[in-house]
N, C-alpha and C positions, 0 to 999 in steps of 0.2 A: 581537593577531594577526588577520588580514584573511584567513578564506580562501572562497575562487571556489568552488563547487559545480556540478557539470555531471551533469544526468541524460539520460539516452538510451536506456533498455532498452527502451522498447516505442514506442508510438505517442503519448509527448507530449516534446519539449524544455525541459526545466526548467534556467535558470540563476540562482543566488543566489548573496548575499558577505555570511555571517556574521563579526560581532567577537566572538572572545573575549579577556575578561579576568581572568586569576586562576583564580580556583574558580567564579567566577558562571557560572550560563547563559549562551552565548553568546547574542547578542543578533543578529536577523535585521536588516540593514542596508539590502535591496533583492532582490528579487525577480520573474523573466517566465517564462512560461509559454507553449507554444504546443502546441497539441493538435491531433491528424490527422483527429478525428472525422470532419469536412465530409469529405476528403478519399479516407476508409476506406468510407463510407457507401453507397456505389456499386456496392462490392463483397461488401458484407455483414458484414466483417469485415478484420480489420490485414494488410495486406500488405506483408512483411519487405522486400521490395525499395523497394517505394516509400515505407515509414516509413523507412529510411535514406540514400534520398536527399533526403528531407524537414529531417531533422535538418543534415543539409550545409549546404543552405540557411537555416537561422534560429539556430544555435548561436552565429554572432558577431555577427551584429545585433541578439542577444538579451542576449552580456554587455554590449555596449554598451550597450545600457536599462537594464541595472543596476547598474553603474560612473556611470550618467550619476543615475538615480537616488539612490543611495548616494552619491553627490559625490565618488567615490573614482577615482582613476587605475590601469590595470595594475602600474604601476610600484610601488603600495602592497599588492597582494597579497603576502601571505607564502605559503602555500599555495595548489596548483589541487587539491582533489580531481573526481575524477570514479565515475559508475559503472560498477564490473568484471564485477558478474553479478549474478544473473543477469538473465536476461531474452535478447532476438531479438540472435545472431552480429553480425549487419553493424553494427544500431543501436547495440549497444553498441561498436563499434571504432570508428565517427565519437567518440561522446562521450572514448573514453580517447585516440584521437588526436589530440585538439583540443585535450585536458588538455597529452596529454605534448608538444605541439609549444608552447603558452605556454609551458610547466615551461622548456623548453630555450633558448626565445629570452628568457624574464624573468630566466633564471638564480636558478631558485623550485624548490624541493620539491614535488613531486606525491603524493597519497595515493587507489588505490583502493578504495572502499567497497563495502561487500555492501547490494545493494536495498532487500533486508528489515528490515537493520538502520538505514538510513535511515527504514524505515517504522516500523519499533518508538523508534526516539527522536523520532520526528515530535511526540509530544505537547509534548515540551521547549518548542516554539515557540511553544504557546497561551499566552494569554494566565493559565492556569491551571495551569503545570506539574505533575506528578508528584515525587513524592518516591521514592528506592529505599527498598526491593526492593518489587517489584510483579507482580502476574500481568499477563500481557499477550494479548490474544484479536486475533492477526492474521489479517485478512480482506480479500486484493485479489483481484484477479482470477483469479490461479493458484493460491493455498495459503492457506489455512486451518489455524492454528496453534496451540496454546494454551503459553503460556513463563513460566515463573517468571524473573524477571530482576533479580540482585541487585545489578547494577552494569553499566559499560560493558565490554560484552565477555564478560561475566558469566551466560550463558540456558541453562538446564536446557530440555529441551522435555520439555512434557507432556502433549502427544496432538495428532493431526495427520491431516489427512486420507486415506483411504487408497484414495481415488478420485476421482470430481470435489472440486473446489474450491467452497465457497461462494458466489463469484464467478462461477463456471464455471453452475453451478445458476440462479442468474439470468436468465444470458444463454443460457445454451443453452432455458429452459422458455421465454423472452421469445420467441426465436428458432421453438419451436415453434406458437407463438399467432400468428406472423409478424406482430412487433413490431418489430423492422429491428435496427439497428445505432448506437450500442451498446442490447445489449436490458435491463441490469440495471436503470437507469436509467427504461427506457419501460416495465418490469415494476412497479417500485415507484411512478409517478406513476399509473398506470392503477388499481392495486391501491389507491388512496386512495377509488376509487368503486365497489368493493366489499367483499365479504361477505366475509371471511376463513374464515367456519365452510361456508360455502354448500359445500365438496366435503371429503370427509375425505382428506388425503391422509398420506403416512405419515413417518415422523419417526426416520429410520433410525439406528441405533445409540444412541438419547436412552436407554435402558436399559441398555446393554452395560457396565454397569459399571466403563467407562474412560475416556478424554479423549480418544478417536480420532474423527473425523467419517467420513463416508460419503454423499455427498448422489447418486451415479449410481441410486440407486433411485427418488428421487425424482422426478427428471426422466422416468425410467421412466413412472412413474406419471400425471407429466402429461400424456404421451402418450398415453399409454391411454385417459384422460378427457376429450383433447382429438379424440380418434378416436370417441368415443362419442357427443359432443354432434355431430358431424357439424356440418349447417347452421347447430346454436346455438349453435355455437362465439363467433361476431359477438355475438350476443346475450348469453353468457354470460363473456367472455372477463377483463371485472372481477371476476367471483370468481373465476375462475380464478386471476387474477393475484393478485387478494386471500389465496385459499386456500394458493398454492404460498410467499408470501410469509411468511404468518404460521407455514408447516412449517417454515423455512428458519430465521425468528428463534428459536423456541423451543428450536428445537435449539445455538444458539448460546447461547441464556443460559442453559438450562440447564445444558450444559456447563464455561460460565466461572463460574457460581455453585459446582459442586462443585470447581471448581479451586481457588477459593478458601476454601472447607470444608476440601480438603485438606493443601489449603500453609501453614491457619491466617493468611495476609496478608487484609489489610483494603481492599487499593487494587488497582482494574485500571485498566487503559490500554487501550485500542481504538484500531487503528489498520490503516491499509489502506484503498482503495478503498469496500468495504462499510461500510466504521466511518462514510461518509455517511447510509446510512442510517434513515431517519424513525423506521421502524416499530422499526427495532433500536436502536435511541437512545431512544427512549420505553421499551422495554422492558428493557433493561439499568438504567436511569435507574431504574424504580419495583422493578426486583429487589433492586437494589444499596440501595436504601434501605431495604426492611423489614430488611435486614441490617448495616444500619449501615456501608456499604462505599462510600468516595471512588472514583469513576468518573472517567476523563478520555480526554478525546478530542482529536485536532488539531482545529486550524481546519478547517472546510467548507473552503476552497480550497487547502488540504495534504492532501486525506485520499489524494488521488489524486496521481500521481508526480508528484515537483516536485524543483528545484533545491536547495532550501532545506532539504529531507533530509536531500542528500548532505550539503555544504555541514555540517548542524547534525553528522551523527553524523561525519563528521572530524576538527571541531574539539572533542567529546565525548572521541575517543580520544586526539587530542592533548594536550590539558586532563589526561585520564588517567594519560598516562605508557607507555599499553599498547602504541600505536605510532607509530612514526617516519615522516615524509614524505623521503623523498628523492630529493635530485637524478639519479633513473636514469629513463632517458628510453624507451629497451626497454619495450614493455609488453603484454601480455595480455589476456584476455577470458575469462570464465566462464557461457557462458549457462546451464550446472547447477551451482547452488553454493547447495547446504545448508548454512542458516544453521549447524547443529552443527556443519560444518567449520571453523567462523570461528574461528580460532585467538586467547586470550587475550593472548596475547604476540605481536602481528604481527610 
């Protein structure tokens, strides 16, 4: 089974054509990529009008690089999935119109997929998959998650942001240092040439006794300290970036270390945008190992939205049995849609 994967929720076009067969992992066949960075940079930030008409433009020249690369013809897709939510209204109605209008001229089943859940089975694709059940510590750009997940389809949640987003944290403190666009990114490369301990700043809800994160204080905070150094802002702004960085990771593994205290499972999965990077991959990596606990991550060039997601967790649920692709060509968009809504039995 051949199926086309189309992402479009935000600002990059992802198209992949994973094979499945049997019970195996499917296997990634071909995959492109095209991101608005350059694009968005200008403005400081993603702008919904012109990320979809971005996506218009490179969504078919992009399966044809992967059809062309995979050696495979449309005529050999069995499935188109694409992504239904969440994420930006427009962006995602290019990617699910593009699905349902192949769906309808290949005379192929179409399947839409949830974002997140493309990004929680994103590890599948490395070269070092996961085994179930596992906790899962999801960290992109908007949500910040922590999920016990016993199967495809299968996700207890067990704490979740209940203000900014990890991601959000990043870019908005990057944003405050006037590090540009995207800021998580120029937050963590600058923080490599500083001092992590050089400002204390604070680590909100790392004691609350629960799995819920909270990072808007944080950012708070950075402001404050970014208002105080005044002119040594320039001067100081690698610790800065160091200090807010290493708030940001600790609060993450400490968190997914008691998640996994509590669920008694032995394996997490990281996945999302942030699951790039450095300093949280080093420290997740040496937590997990005084504890005896298998860690896995997607590839560096899956951590961020990609085709190859969609594309894996369709074929997952297919594989499954938990849901059906079909030929209904009608279709929808969910730019709010809570992974717990995501129904077992699609």
């Amino acid at each position: 089974m051949l199926v086309l994967g189309i992402e479009s929720s935000c600002d990059e076009t992802g198209v992949a054509l994973v094979e499945a067969t049997g019970a195996a992992v499917p296997v990634l066949r071909g995959d492109a990529l095209h991101s608005q960075i350059d694009m968005h940079q200008a403005y400081g930030g993603v702008v919904p009008e012109l990320a979809s008409r971005d996506h218009i433009r490179r969504v078919l020249p992009l399966t044809e690089m992967v059809l062309t690369q995979a050696g495979a013809s449309l005529a050999q897709v069995d499935v188109v999935a694409y992504t239904r939510g969440p994420g930006l209204a427009g962006a995602l109605l290019v990617g699910a119109g593009v699905a349902c209008a192949l769906g309808a001229a290949l005379d192929k089943p179409v399947l839409g997929v949830h974002h997140l859940e493309g990004h929680l089975l994103s590890p599948f694709l490395s070269a070092d998959p996961p085994e179930f059940p596992f906790v899962a510590l999801l960290v992109s750009g908007g949500h910040t998650q922590l999920m016990r997940v016993d199967g495809v389809g299968r996700y207890e949640l067990l704490g979740e942001t209940i203000d900014d987003a990890a991601g959000e944290a990043f870019d908005k403190s990057a944003k405050l240092m006037g590090l540009g666009y995207p800021g998580g990114p120029a937050l963590s490369r600058l923080a490599e040439q500083g001092d992590p301990e050089a400002f204390k700043l604070p680590r909100p809800l790392m004691r609350s006794g629960d799995l819920d994160f909270s990072f808007a204080g944080l950012k708070t905070a950075v402001l404050t300290q970014a208002k105080k150094l005044g002119p040594e802002l320039d001067a100081r702004k690698a610790d800065l970036a160091a200090s807010t960085q290493a708030a940001i990771v600790e609060v993450l593994v400490k968190k997914s270390m008691t998640a996994l205290e509590r669920s008694g499972l032995r394996r997490l999965v990281v996945a999302g945008g942030v699951g790039a990077n450095k300093s949280l991959r080093s420290e997740l990596n040496a937590a997990s190992a005084k504890r005896g606990v298998r860690v896995h991550y997607p590839e560096l060039h899956l951590c961020t939205d990609n085709g190859a997601m969609i594309a894996m967790a369709a074929a997952m649920r297919l594989q499954a049995g938990i849901q059906e692709a079909r030929r209904v060509y009608a279709f929808d968009v969910k730019p709010r849609w809570p992974l717990g809504e995501l129904q077992f039995h699609g």
